[in-house]
C-alpha positions in Angstrom: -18.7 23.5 -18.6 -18.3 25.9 -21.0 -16.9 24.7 -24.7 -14.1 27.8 -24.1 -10.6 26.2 -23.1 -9.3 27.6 -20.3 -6.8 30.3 -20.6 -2.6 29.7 -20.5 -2.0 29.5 -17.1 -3.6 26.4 -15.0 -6.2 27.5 -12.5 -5.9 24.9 -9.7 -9.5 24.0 -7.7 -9.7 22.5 -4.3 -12.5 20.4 -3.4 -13.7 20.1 0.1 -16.3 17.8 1.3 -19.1 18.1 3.2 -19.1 16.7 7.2 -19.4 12.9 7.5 -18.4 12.2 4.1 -15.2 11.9 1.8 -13.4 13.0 -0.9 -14.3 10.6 -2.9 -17.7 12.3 -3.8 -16.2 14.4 -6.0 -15.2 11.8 -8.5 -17.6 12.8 -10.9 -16.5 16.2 -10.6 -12.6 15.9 -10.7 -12.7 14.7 -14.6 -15.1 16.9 -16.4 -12.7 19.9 -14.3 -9.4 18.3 -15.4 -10.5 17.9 -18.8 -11.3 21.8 -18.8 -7.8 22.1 -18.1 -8.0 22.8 -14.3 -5.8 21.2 -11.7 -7.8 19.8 -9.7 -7.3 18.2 -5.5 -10.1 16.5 -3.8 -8.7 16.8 0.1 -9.6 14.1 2.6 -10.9 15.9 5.8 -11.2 13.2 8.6 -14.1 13.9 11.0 -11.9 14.4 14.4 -10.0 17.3 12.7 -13.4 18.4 11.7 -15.3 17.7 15.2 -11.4 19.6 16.6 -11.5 22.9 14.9 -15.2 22.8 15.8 -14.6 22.7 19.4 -11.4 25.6 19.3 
């Protein structure tokens, strides 16, 4: 990270997760991000919505 702050307004990051894992694999990531001053969402893709749009 870089020792700048970020600027005024909040820059907001969504995480997404790779296939047959969760969100919870960011964790590590989330913090040093929200201490940059990012909002930050890890989202929780379950695999049948993931195995669904595959199959659309």
């Amino acid at each position: 990270m870089s020792s700048q702050s970020v600027d005024q307004q909040t820059m907001h990051t969504v995480l997404v997760h790779g296939a047959w894992a969760d969100g919870s694999g960011w964790a590590k990531v989330i913090e040093p991000l929200a201490a940059e001053g990012f909002s930050v969402t890890a989202l929780q893709v379950i695999h049948e919505a993931v195995t669904t749009v595959a199959a659309a």
